[in-house]
C-alpha positions, 0 to 999 in steps of 0.5 A: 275572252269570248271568241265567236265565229258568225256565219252570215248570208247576205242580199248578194249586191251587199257583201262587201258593205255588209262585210265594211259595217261588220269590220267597224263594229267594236268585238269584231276582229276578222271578216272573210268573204268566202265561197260555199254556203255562207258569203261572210265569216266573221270571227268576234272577240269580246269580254263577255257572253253579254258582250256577244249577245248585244253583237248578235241580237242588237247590232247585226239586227241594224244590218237590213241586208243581212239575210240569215246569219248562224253564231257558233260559240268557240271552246278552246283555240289550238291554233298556233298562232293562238298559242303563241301569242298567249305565251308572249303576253308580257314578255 
């Protein structure tokens, strides 16, 4: 599994029908509009780094009022939320 989070800045009237597209996109788990310098987070779970790469550079690409968007690549969760649900898997 590959966990990505995306930061994305936006034509300012389209935050919330950007934030609607993204939600729909299939690897997308999470979208949180937020205050600072990005408007959207999205937090994406796929298979694999191609996965992600068709996310990025093929499916955002179609969001015109996408201005600018910066991708971080996730190492290691420590979240407890996280961790718990990898340890109930199965049970």
């Amino acid at each position: 599994m590959v966990t990505s989070i995306i930061l994305i800045n936006t034509e300012r009237t389209k935050i919330n029908e950007v934030a609607e597209q993204l939600a729909e996109m299939a690897g997308v788990s999470e979208v949180y509009s937020v205050s600072g310098n990005y408007d959207l987070i999205v937090v994406v779970r796929v298979k694999t780094n191609d996965d992600l790469a068709n996310l990025v550079t093929k499916k955002l690409l179609s969001i015109h009022a996408i201005l600018k968007s910066e991708t971080m690549l996730a190492f290691k969760a420590f979240s407890r939320h996280d961790l718990e649900a990898m340890f109930t898997v199965g049970m």
